[in-house]
Short mmCIF file of the C-alpha atoms (twelve columns), coordinates in Angstrom:
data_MODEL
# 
_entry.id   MODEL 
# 
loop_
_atom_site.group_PDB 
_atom_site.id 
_atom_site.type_symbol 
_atom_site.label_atom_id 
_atom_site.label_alt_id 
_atom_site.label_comp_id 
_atom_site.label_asym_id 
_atom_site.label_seq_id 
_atom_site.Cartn_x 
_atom_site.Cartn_y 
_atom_site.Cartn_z 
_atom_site.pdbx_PDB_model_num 
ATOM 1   C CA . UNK A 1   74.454  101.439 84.219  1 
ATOM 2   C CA . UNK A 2   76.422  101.825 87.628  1 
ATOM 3   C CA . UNK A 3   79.472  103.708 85.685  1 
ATOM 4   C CA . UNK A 4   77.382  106.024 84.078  1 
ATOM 5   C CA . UNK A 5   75.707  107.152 87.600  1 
ATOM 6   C CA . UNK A 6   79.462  107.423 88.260  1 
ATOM 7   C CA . UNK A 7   80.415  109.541 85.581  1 
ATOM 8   C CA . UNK A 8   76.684  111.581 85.874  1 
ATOM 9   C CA . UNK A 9   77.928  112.464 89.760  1 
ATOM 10  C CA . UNK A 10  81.663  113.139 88.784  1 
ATOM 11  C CA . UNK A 11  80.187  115.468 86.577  1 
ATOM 12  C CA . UNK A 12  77.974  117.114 88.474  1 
ATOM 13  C CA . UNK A 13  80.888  117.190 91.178  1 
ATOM 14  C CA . UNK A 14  83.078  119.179 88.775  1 
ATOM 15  C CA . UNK A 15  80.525  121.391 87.866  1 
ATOM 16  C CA . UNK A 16  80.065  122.824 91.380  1 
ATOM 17  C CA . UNK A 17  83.600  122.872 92.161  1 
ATOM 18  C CA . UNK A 18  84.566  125.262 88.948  1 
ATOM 19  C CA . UNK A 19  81.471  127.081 89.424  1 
ATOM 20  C CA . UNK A 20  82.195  127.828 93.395  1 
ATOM 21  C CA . UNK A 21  85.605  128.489 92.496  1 
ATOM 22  C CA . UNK A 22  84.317  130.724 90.236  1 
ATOM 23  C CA . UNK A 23  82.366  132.540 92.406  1 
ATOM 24  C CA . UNK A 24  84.733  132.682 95.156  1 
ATOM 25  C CA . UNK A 25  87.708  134.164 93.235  1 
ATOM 26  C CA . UNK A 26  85.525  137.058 91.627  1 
ATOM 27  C CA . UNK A 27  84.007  138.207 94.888  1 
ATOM 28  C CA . UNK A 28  87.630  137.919 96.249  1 
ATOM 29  C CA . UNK A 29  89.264  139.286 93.215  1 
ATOM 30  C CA . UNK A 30  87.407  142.242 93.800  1 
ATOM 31  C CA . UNK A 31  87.390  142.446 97.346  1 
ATOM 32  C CA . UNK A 32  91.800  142.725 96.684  1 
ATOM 33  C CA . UNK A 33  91.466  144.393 93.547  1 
ATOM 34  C CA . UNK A 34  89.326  147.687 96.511  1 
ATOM 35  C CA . UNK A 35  92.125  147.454 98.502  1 
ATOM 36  C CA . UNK A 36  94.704  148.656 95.450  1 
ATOM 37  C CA . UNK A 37  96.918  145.352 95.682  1 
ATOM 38  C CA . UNK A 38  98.966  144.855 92.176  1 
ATOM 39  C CA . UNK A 39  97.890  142.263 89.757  1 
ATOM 40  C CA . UNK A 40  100.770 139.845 90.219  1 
ATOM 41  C CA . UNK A 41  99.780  139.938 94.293  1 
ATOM 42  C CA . UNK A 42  96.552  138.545 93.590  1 
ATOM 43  C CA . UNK A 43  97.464  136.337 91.120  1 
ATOM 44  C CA . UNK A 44  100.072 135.150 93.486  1 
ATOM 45  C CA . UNK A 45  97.198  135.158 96.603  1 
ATOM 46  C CA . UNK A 46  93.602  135.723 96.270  1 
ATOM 47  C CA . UNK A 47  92.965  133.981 92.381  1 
ATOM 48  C CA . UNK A 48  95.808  131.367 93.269  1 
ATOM 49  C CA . UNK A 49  94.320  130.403 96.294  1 
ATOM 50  C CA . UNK A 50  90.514  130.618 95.295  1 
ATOM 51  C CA . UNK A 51  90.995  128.674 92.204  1 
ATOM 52  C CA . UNK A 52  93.421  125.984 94.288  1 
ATOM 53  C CA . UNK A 53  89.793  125.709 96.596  1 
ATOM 54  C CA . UNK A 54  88.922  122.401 94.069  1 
ATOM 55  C CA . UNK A 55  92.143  120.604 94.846  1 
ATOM 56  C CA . UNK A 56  92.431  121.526 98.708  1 
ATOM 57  C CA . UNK A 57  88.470  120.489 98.963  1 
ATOM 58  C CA . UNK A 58  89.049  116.967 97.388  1 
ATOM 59  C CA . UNK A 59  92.265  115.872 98.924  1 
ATOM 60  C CA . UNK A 60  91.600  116.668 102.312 1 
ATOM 61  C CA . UNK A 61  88.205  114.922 101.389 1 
ATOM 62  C CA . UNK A 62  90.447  112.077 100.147 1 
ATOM 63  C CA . UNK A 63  92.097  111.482 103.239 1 
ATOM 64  C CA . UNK A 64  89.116  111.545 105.366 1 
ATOM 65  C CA . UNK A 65  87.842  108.772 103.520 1 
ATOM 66  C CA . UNK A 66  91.141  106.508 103.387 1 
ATOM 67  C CA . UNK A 67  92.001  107.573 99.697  1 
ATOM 68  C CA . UNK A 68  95.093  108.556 99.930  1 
ATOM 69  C CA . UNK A 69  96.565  108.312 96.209  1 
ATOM 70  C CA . UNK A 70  94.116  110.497 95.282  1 
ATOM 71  C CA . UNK A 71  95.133  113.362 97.679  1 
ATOM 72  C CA . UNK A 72  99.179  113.146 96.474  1 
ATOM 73  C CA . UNK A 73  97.772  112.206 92.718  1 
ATOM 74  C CA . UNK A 74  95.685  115.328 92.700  1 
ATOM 75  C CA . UNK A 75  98.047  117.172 93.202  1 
ATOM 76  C CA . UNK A 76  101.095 116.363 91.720  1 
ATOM 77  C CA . UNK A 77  98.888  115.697 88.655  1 
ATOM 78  C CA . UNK A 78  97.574  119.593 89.083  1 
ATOM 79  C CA . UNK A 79  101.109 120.738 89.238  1 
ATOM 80  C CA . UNK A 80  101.762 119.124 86.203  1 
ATOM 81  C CA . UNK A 81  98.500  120.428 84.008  1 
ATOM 82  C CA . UNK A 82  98.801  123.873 85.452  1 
ATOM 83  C CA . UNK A 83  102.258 124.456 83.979  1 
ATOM 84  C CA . UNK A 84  102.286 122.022 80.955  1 
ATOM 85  C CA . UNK A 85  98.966  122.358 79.643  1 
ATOM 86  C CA . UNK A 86  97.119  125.503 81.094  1 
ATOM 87  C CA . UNK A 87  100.713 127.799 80.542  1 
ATOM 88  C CA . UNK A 88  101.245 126.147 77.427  1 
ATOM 89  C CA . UNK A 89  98.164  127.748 76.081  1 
ATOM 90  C CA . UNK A 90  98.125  131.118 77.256  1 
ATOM 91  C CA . UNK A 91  101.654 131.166 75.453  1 
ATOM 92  C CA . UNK A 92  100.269 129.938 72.556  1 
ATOM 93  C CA . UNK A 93  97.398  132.428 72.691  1 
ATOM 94  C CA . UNK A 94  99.739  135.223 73.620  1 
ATOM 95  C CA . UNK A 95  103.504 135.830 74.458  1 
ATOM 96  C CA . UNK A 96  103.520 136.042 78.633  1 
ATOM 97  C CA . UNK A 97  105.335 138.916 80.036  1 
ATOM 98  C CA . UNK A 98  106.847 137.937 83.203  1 
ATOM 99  C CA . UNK A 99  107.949 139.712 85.833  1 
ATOM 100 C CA . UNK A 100 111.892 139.697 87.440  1 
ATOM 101 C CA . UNK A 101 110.691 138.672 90.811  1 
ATOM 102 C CA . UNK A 102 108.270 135.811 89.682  1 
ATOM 103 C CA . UNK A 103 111.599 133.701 87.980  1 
ATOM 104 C CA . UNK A 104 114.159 134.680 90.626  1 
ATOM 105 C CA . UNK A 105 111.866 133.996 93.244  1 
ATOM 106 C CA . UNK A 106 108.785 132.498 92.922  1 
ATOM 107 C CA . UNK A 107 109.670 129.963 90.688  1 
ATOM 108 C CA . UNK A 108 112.444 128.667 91.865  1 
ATOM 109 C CA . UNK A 109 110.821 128.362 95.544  1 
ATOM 110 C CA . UNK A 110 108.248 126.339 93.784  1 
ATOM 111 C CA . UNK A 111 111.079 123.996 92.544  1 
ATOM 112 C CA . UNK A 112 112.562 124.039 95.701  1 
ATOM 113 C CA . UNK A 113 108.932 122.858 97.554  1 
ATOM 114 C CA . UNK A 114 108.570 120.539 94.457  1 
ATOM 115 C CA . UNK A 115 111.868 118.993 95.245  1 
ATOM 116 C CA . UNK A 116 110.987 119.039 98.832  1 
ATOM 117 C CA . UNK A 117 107.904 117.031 98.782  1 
ATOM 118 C CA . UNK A 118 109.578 114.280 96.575  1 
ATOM 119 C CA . UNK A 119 112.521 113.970 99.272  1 
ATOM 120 C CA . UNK A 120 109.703 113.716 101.967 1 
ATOM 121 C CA . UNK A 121 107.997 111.037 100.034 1 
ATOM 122 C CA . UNK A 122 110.458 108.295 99.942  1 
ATOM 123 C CA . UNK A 123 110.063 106.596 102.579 1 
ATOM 124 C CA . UNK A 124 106.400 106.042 101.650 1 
ATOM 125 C CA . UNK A 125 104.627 108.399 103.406 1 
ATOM 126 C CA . UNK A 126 104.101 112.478 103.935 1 
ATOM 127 C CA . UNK A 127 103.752 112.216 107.605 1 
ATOM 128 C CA . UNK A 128 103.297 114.844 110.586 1 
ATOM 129 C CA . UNK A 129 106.572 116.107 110.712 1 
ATOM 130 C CA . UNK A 130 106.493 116.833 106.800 1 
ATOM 131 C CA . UNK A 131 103.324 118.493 107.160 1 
ATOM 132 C CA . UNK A 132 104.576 120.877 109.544 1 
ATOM 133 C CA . UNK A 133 107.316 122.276 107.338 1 
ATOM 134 C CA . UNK A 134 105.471 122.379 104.844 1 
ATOM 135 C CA . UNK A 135 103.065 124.705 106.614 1 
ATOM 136 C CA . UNK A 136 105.685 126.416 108.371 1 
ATOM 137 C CA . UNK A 137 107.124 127.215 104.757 1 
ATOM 138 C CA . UNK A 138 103.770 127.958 103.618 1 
ATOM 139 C CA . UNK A 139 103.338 130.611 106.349 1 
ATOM 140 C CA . UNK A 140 106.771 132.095 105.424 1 
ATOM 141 C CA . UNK A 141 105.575 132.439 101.766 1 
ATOM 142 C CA . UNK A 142 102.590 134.261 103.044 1 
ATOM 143 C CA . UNK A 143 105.003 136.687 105.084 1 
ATOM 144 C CA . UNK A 144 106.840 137.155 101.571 1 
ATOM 145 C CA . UNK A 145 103.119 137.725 99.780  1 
ATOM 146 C CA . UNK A 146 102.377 139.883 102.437 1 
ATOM 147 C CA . UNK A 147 105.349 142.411 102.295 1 
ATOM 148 C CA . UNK A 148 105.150 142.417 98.388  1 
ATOM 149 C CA . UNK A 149 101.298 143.275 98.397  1 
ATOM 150 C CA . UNK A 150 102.154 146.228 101.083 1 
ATOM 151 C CA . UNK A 151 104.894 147.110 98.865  1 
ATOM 152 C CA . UNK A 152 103.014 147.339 95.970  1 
ATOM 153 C CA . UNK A 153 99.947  149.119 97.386  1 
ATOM 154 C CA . UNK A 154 102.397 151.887 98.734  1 
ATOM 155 C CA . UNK A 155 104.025 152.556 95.485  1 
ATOM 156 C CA . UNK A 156 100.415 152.575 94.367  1 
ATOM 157 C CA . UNK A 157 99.358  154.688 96.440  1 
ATOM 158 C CA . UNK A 158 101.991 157.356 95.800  1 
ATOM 159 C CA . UNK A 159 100.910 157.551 91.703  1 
ATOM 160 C CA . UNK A 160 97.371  157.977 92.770  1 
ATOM 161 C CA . UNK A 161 94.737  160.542 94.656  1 
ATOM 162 C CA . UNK A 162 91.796  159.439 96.646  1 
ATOM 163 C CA . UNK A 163 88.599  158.611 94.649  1 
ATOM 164 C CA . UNK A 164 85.856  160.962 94.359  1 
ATOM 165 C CA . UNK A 165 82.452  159.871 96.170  1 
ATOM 166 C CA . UNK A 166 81.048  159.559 93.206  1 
ATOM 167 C CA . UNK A 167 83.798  157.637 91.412  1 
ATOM 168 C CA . UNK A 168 83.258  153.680 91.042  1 
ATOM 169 C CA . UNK A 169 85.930  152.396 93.975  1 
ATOM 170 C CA . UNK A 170 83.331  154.649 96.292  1 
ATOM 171 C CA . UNK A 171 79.964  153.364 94.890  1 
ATOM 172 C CA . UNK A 172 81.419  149.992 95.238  1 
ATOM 173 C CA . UNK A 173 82.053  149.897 98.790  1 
ATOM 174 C CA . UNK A 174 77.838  149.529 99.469  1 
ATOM 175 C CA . UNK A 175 78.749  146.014 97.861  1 
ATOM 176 C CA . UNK A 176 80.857  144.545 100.209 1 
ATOM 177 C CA . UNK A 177 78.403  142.437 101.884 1 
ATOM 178 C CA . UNK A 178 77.404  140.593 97.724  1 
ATOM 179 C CA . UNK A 179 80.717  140.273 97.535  1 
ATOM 180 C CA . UNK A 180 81.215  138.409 100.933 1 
ATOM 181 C CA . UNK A 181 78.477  136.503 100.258 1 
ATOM 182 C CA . UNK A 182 79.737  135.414 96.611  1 
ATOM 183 C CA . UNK A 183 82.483  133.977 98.387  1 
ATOM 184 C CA . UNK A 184 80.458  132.397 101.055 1 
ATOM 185 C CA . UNK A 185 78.527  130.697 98.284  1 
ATOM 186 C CA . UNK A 186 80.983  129.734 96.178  1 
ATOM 187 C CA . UNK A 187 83.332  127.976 99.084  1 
ATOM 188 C CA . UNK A 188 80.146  125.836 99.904  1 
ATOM 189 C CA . UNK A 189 79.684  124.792 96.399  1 
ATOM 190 C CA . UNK A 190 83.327  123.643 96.252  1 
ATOM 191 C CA . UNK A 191 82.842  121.403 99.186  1 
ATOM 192 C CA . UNK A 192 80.125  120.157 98.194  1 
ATOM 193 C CA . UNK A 193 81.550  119.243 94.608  1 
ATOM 194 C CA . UNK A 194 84.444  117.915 96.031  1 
ATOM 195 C CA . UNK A 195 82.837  115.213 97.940  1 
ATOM 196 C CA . UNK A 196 80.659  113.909 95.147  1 
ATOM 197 C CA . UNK A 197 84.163  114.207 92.631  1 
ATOM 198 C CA . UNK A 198 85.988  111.371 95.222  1 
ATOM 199 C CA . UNK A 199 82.801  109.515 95.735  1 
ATOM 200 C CA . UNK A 200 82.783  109.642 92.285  1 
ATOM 201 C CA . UNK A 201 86.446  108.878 91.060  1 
ATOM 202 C CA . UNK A 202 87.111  106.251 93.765  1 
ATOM 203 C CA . UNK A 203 83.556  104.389 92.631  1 
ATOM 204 C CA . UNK A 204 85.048  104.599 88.610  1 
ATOM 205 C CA . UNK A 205 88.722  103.751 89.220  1 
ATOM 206 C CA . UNK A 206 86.765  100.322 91.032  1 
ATOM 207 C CA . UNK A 207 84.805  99.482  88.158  1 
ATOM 208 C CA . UNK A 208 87.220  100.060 85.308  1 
ATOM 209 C CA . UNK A 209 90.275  98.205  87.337  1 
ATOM 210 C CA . UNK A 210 92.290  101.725 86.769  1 
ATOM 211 C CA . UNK A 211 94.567  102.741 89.898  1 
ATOM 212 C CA . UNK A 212 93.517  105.484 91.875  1 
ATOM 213 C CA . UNK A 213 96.718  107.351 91.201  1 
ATOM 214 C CA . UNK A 214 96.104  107.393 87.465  1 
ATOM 215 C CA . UNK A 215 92.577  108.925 88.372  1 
ATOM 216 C CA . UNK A 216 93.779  111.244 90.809  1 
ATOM 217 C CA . UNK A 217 96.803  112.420 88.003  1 
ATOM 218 C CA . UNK A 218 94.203  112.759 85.450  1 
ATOM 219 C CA . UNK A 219 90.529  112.916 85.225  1 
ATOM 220 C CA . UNK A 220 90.218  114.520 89.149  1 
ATOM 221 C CA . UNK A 221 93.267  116.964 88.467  1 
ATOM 222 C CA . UNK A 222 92.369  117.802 85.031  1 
ATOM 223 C CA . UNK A 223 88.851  118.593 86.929  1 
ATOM 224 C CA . UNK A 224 90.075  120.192 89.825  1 
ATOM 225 C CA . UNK A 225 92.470  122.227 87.741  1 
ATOM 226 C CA . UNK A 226 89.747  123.980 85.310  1 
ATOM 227 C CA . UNK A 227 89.580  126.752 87.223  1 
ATOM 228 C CA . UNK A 228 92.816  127.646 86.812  1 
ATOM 229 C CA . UNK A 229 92.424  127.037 83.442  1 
ATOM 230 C CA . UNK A 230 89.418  129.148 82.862  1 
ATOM 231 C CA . UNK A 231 91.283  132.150 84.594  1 
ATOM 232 C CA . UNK A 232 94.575  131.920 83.000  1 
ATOM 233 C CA . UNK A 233 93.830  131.342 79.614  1 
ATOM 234 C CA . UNK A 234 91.114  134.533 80.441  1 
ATOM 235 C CA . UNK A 235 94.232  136.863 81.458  1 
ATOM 236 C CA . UNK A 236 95.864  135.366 79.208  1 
ATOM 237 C CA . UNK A 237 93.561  136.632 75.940  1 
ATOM 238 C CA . UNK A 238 92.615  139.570 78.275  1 
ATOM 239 C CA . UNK A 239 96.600  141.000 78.143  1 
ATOM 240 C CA . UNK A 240 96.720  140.233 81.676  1 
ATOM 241 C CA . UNK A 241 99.838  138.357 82.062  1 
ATOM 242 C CA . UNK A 242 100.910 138.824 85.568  1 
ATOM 243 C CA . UNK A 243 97.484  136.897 86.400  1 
ATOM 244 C CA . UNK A 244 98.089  133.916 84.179  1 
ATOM 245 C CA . UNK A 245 101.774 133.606 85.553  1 
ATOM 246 C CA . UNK A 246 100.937 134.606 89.327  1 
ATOM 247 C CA . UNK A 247 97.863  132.555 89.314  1 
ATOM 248 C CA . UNK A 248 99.893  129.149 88.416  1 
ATOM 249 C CA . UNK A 249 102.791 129.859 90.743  1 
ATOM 250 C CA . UNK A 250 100.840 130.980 93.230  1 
ATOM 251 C CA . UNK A 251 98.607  127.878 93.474  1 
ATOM 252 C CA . UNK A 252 101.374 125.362 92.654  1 
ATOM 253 C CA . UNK A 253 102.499 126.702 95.884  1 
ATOM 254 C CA . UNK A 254 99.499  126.842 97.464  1 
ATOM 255 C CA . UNK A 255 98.853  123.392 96.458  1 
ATOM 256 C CA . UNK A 256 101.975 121.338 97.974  1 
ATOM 257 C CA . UNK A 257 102.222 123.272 100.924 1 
ATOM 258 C CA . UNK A 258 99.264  124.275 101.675 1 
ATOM 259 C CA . UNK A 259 96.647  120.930 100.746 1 
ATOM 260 C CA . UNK A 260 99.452  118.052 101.285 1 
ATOM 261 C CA . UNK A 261 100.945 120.115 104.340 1 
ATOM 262 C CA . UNK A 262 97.211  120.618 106.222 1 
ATOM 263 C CA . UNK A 263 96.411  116.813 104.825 1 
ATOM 264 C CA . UNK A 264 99.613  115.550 106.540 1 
ATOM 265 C CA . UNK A 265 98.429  117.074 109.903 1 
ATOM 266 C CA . UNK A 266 95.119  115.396 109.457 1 
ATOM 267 C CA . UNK A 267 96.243  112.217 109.042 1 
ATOM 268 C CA . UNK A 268 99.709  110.637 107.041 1 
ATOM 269 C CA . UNK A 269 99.548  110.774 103.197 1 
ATOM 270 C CA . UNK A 270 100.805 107.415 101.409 1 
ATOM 271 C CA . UNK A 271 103.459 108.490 99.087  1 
ATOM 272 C CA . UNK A 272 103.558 105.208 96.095  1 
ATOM 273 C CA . UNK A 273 106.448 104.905 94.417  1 
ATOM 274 C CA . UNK A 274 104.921 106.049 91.262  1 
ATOM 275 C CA . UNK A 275 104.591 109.518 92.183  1 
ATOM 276 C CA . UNK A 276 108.656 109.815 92.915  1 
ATOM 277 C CA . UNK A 277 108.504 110.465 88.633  1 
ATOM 278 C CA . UNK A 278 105.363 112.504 88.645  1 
ATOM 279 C CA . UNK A 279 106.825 114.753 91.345  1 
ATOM 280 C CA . UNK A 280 110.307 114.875 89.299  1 
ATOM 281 C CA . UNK A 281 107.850 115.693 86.324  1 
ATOM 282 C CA . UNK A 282 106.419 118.418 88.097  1 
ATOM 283 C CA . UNK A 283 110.066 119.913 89.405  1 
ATOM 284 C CA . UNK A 284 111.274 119.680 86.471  1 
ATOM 285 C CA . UNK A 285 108.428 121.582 84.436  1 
ATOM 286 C CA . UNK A 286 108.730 124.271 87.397  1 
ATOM 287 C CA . UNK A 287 112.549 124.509 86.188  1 
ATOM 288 C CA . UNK A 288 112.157 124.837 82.782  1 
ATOM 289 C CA . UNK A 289 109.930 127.570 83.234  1 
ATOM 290 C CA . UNK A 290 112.943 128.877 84.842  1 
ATOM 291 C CA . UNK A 291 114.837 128.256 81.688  1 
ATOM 292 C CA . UNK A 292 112.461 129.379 79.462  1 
ATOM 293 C CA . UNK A 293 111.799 133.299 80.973  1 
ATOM 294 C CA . UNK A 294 115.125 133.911 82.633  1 
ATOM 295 C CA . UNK A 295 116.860 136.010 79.893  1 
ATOM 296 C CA . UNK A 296 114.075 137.533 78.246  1 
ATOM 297 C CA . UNK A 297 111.096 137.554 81.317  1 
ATOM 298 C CA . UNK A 298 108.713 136.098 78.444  1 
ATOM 299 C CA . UNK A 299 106.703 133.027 77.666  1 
ATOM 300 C CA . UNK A 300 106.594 132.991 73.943  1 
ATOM 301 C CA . UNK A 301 104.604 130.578 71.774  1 
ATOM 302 C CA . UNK A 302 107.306 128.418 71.401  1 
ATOM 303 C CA . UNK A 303 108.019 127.876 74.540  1 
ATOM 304 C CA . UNK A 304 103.885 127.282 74.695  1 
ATOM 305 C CA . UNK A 305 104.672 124.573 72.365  1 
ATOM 306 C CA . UNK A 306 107.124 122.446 73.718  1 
ATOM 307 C CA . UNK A 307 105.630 122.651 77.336  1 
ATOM 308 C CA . UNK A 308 102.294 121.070 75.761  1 
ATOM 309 C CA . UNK A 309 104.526 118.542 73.781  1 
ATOM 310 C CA . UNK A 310 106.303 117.523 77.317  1 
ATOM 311 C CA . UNK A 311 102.214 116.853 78.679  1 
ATOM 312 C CA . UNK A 312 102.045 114.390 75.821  1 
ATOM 313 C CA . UNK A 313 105.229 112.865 76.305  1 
ATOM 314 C CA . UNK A 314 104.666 112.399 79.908  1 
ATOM 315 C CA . UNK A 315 101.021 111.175 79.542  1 
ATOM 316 C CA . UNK A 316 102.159 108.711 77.362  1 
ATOM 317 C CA . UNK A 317 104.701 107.337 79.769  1 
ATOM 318 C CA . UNK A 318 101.832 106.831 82.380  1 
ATOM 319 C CA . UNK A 319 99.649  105.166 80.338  1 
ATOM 320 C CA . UNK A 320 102.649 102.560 79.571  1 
# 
């Protein structure tokens, strides 16, 4: 009776989180989409980090209450689902155009961080010092972000005239405070999910002798990543391909630097030595996306299939 309250909360913990990530990324999605910023910049900032709301809320959660493997599991194990299982099927829905700057730069800074955090982890533990460069990275990404979405909204601007006062960008602006309020809403939700999905996975992972790592890899990442599925696969079916692409990148980024960096400074992260081959799993996905879109900037289908065939594969291998 005690694991099915379990799995009853870690439901209804996961239910709030996508739903208040939900919420937050379409008020904020619109709130970016007013201020004429290019698709892939909000992929790459406002959807990346709204939908990444589910894994920063439970692994800083995680280390508040002493479960560490769940912070670094979460994660890594997000990582790995976002580009494995949630880009594998937008490519098998659709081809994915990408664009020159995502693969020569994006990407390969996200193998770089990828790399980064396994190097910082093996001695055991992603302490102060690694949390600082991670953040300090983190804020030089958001420099990068910055200058691209200014860069984009001025070669926007130059295409376009200002709106009428009766044209839709105008009436919209009386909305501003629903949409700040959306996003109020839905970051409350999140936190609230997230505590109830550790309470949860940590009160599970006790009962059925299962490590928290292997929760924190799968049933709390698969959880916390659903967001990010919802929205890519979306774009994805939508035509909207710089979304699907820029919302991955963006919150694989997000993710290491951003939730392990800011969990670091809140207290050090124990690193196990099982997640030195999850985190050369999830560099090594990062890379072949590299591989994969270099000469032709596209995702096809079967590229879609093999990066869904490397989930299984590596699945298997942590269930051995």
């Amino acid at each position: 009776m005690e694991i099915f309250m379990w799995v009853l909360v870690l439901s209804v913990g996961l239910i709030l989180l996508v739903k208040g990530a939900d919420l937050f990324v379409g008020g904020a999605s619109a709130l970016a989409a007013r201020l004429g910023v290019a698709q892939l910049v909000i992929g790459l900032t406002v959807v990346a980090m709204g939908t990444s709301l589910p894994e920063a809320a439970v692994s800083i959660s995680a280390v508040l209450k002493g479960n560490a493997d769940i912070t670094i599991g979460n994660v890594v194990g997000s990582n790995i689902l976002n580009i494995l299982i949630i880009l594998g099927l937008s490519a098998l829905i659709t081809p994915l155009a990408v664009e020159k700057s995502t693969v020569t730069i994006e990407l390969p800074f996200l193998t770089g961080v990828s790399v980064l955090l396994l190097l910082q982890g093996l001695d055991g533990t992603i302490g102060l010092a690694d949390g600082i460069v991670q953040i300090l990275l983190f804020i030089l990404y958001l420099i990068y972000l910055f200058w691209s979405a200014r860069k984009s909204s001025t070669q926007k601007n130059e295409l376009t005239t200002e709106p009428h006062e009766s044209s839709p960008a105008k009436r919209n602006q009386q909305a501003v405070w629903k949409i700040l309020l959306l996003c109020v809403l839905g970051l409350a939700m999140t936190v609230a999910g997230s505590n109830l999905a550790v309470d949860a996975a940590c009160g599970i992972a006790k009962k059925l002798g299962m490590s928290e790592r292997f929760i924190g890899l799968t049933i709390v990442a698969l959880g916390t990543s659903l967001p990010e599925l919802v929205t890519s696969v979306t774009a994805a079916r939508k035509g909207n391909a710089d979304i699907a692409i820029g919302n991955i990148v963006g919150s694989n980024i997000f993710n290491i630097q951003f939730v392990t960096g800011l969990s670091a400074l809140i207290r050090p992260v124990t690193f196990a030595q099982g997640f030195r081959f999850d985190s050369v799993v999830s560099a090594a996905a990062a890379l072949c996306l590299i591989v994969f879109c270099y000469r032709d900037k596209t995702l096809k289908r079967p590229h879609g299939a093999l990066l869904l065939a490397g989930y299984a594969a590596y699945f298997a291998a942590i269930l051995g």
